[in-house]
C-alpha positions in Angstrom: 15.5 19.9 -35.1 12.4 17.4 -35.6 9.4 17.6 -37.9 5.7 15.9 -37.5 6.4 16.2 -33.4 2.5 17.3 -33.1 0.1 14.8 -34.7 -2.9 17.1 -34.3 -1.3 19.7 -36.5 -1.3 20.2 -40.3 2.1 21.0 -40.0 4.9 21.0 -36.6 8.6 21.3 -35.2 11.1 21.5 -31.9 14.1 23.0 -32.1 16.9 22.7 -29.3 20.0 24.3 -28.7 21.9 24.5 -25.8 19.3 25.1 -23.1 16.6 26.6 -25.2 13.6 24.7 -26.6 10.8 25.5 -28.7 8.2 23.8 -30.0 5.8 25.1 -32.6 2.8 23.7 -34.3 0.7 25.0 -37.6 -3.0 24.5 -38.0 -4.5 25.1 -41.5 -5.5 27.2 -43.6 -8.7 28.0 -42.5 -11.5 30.0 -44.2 -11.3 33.6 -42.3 -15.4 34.5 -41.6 -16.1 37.5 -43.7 -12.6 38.2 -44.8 -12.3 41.5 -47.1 -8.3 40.4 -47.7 -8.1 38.8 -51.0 -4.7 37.4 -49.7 -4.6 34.8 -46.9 -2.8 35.8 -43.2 -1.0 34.4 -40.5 -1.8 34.1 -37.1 1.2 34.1 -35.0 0.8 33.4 -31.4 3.6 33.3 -28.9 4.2 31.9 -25.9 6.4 31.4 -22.7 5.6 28.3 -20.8 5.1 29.3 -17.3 8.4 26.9 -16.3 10.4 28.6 -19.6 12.5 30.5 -17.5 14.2 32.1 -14.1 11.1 34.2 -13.1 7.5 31.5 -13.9 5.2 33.5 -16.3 1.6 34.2 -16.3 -1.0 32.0 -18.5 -2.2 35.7 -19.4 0.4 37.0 -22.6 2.8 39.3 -21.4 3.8 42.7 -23.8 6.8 41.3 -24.5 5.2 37.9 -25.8 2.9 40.2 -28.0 5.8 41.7 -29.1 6.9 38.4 -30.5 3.9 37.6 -31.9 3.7 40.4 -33.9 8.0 40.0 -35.1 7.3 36.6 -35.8 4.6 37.1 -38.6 6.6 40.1 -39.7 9.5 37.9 -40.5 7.2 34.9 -42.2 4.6 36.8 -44.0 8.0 37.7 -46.6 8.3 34.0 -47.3 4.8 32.6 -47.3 2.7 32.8 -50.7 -0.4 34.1 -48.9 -1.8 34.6 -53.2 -2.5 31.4 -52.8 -4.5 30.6 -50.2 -7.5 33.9 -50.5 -9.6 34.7 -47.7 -7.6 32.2 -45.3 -5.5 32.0 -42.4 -2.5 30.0 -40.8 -2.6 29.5 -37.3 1.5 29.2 -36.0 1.1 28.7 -32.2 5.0 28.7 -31.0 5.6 27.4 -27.1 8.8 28.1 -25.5 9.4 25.5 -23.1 13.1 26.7 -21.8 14.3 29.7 -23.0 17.9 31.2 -22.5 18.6 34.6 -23.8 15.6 36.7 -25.5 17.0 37.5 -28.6 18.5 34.0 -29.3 14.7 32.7 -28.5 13.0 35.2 -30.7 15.4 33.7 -33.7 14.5 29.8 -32.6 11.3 30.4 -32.8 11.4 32.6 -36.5 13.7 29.3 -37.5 10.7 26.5 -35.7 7.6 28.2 -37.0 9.6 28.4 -40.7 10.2 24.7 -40.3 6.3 23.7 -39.3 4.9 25.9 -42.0 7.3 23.7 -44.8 6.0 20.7 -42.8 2.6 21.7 -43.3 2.8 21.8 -46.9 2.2 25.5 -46.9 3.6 26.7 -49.9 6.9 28.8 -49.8 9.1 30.6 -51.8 12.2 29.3 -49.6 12.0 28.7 -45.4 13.3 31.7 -42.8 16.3 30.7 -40.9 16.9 33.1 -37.9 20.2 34.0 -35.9 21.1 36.2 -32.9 23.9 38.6 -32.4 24.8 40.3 -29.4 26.5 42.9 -29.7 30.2 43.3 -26.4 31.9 46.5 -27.1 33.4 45.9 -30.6 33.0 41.9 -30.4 30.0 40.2 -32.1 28.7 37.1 -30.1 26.2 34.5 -31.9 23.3 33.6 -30.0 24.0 35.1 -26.5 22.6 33.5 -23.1 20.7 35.2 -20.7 23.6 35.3 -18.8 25.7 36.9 -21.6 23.0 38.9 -22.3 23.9 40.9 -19.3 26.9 42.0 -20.4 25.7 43.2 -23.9 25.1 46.3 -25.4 23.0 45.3 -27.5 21.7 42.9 -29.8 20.3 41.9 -33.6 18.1 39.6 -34.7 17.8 38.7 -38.5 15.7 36.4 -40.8 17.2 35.5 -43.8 16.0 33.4 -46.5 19.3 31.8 -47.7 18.0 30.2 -51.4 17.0 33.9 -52.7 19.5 35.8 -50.7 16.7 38.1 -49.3 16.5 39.5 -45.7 12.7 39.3 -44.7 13.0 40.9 -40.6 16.0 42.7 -39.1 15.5 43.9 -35.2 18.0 45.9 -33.2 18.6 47.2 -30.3 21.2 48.8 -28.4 24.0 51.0 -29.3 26.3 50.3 -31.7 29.2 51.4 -34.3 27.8 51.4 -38.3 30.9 48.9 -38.6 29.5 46.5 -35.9 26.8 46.2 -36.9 27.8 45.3 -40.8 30.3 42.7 -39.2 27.0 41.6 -37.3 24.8 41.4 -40.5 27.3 38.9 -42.3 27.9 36.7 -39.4 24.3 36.1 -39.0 23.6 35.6 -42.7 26.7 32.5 -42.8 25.1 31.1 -39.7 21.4 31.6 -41.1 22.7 29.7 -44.4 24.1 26.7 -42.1 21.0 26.8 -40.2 19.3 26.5 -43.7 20.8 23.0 -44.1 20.2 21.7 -41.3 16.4 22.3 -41.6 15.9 21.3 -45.2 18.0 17.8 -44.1 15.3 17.6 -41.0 12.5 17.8 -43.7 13.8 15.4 -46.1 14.3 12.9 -42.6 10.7 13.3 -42.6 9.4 13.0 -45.7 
């Protein structure tokens, strides 16, 4: 994880792991024109780079990317204090450059737009660390591949804020036992804390 990788932006990150890379970048906030909202918003926009993955991707966003976009301020929104800045907005703009595995992107890019915002100075009651589970019969697999993904069931996606021990955005899909997906939750929430770490020692490189 890096911090300050876009000197344009207010705030920015790139996250790698295995083969997957994201890069993210935060711009303001902004004054929204005309805004009735008394609390400020996020703009979440994400994308595929056309060279991301096995099939190349339109310039034009895709349902599943608005799908993303949408998750993705779902699972900030919790975190941000949005009292603070009235009548404004954030612009997160998140760019998959190589992705492997949906789910385990989805969570990089929770865990990279969570890391620009802090970098922005945008004022948070803790950052969102992210974490994957796919779910193989009765097994539980961290952050599957594409290639794993295959063979899954089904799969969970969870953002976690680890200082207040509070769960801002759980996905799933699939089918799955009660007891699966319990044993899913509290691998993801250890991983998410460890994750934690390693961003706030990435922000402190930076400061």
């Amino acid at each position: 994880m890096k911090t300050g990788v876009v000197a344009q932006a207010n705030g920015s990150a790139y996250m790698e792991a295995g083969k997957l890379k994201v890069a993210c970048a935060v711009y303001g906030p902004r004054a929204t024109v005309r805004s009735k909202v008394e609390k400020g918003t996020l703009g979440c926009d994400f994308k595929f780079s056309p060279f991301s993955g096995g099939r190349r991707r339109g310039y034009m966003k895709d349902a599943e990317e608005r799908e993303y976009s949408q998750v993705l301020e779902q699972a900030l929104s919790p975190a941000v204090r949005l009292d603070l800045i009235p009548k404004s907005t954030v612009d997160i703009l998140v760019n998959v450059l190589e992705t492997d595995g949906s789910a385990a992107c989805l969570a990089a890019a929770i865990t990279c737009a969570s890391l620009a915002l802090a970098d922005a100075g945008i004022e948070m009651t803790d950052t969102v660390a992210a974490c994957a589970a796919g779910y193989f019969d009765s097994a539980v697999c961290l952050d599957p591949t594409g290639e794993e993904e295959g063979y899954q069931r089904g799969s969970l996606v969870l953002s976690y804020m680890p200082s207040l021990n509070e769960v801002t955005h759980v996905i799933q899909s699939g089918e799955t036992t009660s007891a699966t997906t319990v044993k899913a939750l509290e691998l993801c929430v250890d991983a998410c804390s460890q994750i934690h770490t390693v961003m706030q020692k990435s922000l402190a490189a930076h400061v």
